[in-house]
N, C-alpha and C positions, 0 to 999 in steps of 0.2 A: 504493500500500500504506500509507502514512503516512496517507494523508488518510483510509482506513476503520478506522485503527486511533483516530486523532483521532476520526473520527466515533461510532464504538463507544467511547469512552471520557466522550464528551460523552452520550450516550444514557443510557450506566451511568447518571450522574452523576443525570441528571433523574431517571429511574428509582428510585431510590437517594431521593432528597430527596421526592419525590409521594406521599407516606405519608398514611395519616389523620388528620386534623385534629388529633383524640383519641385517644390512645393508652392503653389500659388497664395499669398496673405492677397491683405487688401493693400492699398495706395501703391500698386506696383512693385512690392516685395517682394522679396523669392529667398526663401533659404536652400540659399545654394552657396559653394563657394566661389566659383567661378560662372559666365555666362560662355556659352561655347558657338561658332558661327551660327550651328543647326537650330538654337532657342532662336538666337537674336533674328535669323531668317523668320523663324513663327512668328515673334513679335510687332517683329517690321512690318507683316504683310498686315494686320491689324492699325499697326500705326498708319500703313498707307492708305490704308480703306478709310478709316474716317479725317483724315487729317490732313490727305493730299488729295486724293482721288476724289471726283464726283461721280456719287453711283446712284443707280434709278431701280427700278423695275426692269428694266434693260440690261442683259450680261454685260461686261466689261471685261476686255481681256487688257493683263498686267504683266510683266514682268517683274521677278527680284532676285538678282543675282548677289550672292555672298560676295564680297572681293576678299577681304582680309580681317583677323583678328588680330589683336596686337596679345605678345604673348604676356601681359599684365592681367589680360583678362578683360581688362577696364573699358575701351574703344574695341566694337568693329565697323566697318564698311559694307555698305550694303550700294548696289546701281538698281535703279527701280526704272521703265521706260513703259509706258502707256500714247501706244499711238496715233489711238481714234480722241484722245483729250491732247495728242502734241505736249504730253509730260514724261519726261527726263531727266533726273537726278542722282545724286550722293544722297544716302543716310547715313550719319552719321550713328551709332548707338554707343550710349556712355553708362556704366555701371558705375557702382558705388556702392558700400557701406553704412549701413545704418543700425543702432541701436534704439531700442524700445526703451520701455518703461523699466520692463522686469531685466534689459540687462542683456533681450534675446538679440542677437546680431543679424542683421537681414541684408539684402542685396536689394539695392533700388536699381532703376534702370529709366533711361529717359531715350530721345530718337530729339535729332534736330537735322531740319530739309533741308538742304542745299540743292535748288532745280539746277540744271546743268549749266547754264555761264554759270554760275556763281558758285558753284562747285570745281571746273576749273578755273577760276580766279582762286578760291580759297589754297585749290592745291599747289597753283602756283607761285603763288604768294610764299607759302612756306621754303619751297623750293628756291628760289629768289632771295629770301632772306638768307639762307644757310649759304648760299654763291657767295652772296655780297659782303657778309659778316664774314667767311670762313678762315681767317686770318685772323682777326681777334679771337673765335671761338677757340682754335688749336692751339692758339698759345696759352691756352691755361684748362688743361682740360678739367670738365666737373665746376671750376670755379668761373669762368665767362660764361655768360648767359646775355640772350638775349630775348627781347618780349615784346611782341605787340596786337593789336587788337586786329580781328575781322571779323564784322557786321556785331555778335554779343557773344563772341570767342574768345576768348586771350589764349595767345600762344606763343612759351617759354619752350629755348630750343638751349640745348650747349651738348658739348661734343666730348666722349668718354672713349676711351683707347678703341681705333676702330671705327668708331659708328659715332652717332648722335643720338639723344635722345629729345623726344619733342612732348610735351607736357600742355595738354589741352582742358582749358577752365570753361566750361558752360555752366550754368544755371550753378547747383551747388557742386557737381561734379569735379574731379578731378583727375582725369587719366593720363594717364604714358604712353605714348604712343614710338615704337619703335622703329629706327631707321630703314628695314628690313619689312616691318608691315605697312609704315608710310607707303615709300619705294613699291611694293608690289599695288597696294590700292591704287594709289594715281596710275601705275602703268596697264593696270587693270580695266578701268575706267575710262583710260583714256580710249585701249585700243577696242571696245564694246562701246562705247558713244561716238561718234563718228562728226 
């Protein structure tokens, strides 16, 4: 009798802990530790449906192509192109950190549009910057930094052995975006929007 009450308790237990990965709260929570391209794809196409896209009673055919995650986890890239509205863009998706009341730690997650000029403007803006600077930034790697705004962005870039890293502030967010996931999204982007 002991031993199927042990055994039935140990059952619970796994039971009890085998939950999904991702778990949905409310105000766009997620305990999760990481958001991965395959969520932020799910996400995106919701953000696009009520927040870009105009939709009727009438189907609408969309595209959303992943481009990049940055490996912080924090920033992915998404291209979205909708042809019978002439809509193509960058989404941006920004994760983040949050604690509750009780202490519990959660993942928020936000999406900011960029339609296509102003998505290649923004990418190459960054690109631009790091040419122009790149002489100050290497001569002191980790300690030169440089920062500046587009459109309600700010973006801190400085250069660590190898590579750069580029640090993107929207709303409360604050991600890392790496040289490597930068680099592949705009070239991604570029060569699928035409």
């Amino acid at each position: 009798m002991k031993q199927k009450i042990i055994f039935y308790t140990i059952t619970l237990l796994c039971i009890l802990n085998v939950n999904a990965q991702v778990r949905q709260s409310d105000y766009n929570l997620l305990q999760a530790k990481e958001f991965s391209k395959d969520i932020s794809l799910f996400k995106a196409k919701t953000f696009l449906t009520h927040n870009v896209l105009t939709t009727s009673e009438t189907s609408l055919q969309f595209e959303a192509i992943p481009l990049a995650a940055a490996s912080s986890g924090e920033l992915t890239t998404l291209l979205y192109k909708c042809e019978s509205q002439n809509k193509e863009g960058l989404v941006l998706g920004f994760y983040g950190n949050y604690w509750n009341d009780a202490g519990v730690i959660f993942q928020g997650y936000g999406f900011k549009n960029l339609p296509k000029e102003q998505a290649h403007e923004f990418l190459t803006k960054i690109e631009t910057e790091i040419e122009k600077n790149q002489k100050f930034l290497k001569n002191n790697d980790d300690n030169n930094n440089i920062v500046f705004e587009y459109d309600d962005l700010k973006v801190m870039i400085w250069t660590t052995s190898g590579g750069y890293l580029i640090r993107v502030y929207w709303n409360d967010f604050d991600s890392t975006w790496e040289k490597t996931s930068f680099e592949r999204s705009k070239r991604r982007f570029e060569r699928k929007i035409k």
